[in-house]
C-alpha positions as CSV (number, residue, x, y, z in Angstrom):
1,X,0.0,0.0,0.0
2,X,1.4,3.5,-1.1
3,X,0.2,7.1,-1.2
4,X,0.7,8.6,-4.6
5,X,-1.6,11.6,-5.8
6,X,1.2,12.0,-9.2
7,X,-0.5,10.7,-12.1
8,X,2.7,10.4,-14.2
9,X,3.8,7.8,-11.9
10,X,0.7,5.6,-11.7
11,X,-1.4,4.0,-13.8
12,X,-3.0,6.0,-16.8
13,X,-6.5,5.5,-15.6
14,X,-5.9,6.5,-12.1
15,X,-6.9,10.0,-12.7
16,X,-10.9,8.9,-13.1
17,X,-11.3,7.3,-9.6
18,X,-11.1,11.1,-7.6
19,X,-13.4,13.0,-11.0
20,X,-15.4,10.4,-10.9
21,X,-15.5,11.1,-6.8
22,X,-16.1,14.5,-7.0
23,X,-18.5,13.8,-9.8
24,X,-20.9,11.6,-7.9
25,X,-20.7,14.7,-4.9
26,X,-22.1,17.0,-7.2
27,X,-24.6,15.1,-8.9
28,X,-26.0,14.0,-5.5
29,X,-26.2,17.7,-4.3
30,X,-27.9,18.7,-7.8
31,X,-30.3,15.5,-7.7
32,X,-31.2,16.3,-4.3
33,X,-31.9,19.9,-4.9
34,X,-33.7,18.8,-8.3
35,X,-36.2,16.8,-6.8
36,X,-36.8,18.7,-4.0
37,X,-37.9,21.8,-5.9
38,X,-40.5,19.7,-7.5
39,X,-42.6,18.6,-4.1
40,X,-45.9,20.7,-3.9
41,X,-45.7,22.2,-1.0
42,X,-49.8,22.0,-0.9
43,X,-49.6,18.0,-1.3
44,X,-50.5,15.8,1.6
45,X,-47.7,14.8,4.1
46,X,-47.6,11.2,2.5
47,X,-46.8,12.1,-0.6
48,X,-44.3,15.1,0.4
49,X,-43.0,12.1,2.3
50,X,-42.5,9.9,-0.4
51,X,-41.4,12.7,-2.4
52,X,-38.8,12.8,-0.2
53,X,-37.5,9.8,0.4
54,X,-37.2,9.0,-3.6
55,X,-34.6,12.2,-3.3
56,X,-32.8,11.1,-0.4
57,X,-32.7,7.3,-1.8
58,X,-31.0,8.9,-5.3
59,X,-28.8,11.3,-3.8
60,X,-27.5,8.3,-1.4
61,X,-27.2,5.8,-4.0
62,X,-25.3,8.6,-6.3
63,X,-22.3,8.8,-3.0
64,X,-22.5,5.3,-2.3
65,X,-21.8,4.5,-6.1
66,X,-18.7,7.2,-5.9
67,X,-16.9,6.3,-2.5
68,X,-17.5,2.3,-3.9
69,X,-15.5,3.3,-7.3
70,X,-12.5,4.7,-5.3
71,X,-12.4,2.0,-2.5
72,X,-12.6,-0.5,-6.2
73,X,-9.8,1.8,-7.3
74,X,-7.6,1.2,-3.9
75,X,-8.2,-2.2,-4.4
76,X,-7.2,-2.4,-7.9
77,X,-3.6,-0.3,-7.4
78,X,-2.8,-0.3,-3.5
79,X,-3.3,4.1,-3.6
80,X,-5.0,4.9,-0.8
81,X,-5.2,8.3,-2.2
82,X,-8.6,7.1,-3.8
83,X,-9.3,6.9,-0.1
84,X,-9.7,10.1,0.5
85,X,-12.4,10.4,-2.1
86,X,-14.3,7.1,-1.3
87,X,-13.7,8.8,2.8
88,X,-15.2,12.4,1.4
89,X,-18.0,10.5,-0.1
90,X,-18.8,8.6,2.6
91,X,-19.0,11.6,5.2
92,X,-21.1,13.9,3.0
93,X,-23.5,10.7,3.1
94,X,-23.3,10.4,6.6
95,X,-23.6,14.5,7.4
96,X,-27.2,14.4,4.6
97,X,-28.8,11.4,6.7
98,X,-32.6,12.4,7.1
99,X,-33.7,13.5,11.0
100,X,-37.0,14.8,12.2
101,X,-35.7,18.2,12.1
102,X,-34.7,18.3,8.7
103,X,-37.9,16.8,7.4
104,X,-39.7,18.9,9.5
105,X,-37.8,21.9,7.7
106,X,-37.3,20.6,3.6
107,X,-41.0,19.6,3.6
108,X,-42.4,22.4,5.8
109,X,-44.4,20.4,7.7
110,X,-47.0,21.6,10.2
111,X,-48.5,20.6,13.5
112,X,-51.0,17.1,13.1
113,X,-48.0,15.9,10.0
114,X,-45.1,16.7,12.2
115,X,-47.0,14.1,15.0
116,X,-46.7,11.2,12.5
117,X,-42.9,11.0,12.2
């Protein structure tokens, strides 16, 4: 195992694993924001809900596919630079887990809706 960020001195492909990192953090944030701009805010708290929880489930599976590449790209050349990127990926998932609060707040829920979380 070796830390090498030089792309001269690895493999040619190397390069792809932290874009394609930084790639999946940013298509995340934009899916997430996407989808979120198109819940009514006058729909019932199911479907708000639901609405919700399709976002969250794509902007999850969009890390999770970028920190897997780069741990596939440690295993493939011993870099644990891609590390850092599959690490990066795996805290922004982490810090965008769903709580009450931040339902409460993205979906603008009110009093009897809140009760049912």
């Amino acid at each position: 195992m070796f830390f090498d960020a030089n792309p001269k001195t690895t493999s040619p492909f190397n390069p792809i694993f932290p874009i394609m990192g930084l790639i999946t953090i940013s298509a995340s944030i934009f899916f997430y924001r996407n989808l979120m701009a198109k819940i009514d805010k006058n729909a019932p708290a199911d479907t708000k809900i639901n609405m919700y929880q399709s976002a969250f489930i794509i902007s999850s599976a969009m890390l999770e596919g970028g920190a897997l590449f780069n741990i596939v790209g440690f295993f493939m050349t011993h870099n644990s630079f891609f590390l850092i990127f599959g690490a990066a990926n795996f805290i922004f998932l982490i810090l965008k887990r769903p709580t009450r609060n931040k339902l409460i707040s993205a979906l603008q829920l009110q009093y009897p809706d809140t009760e049912a979380l």
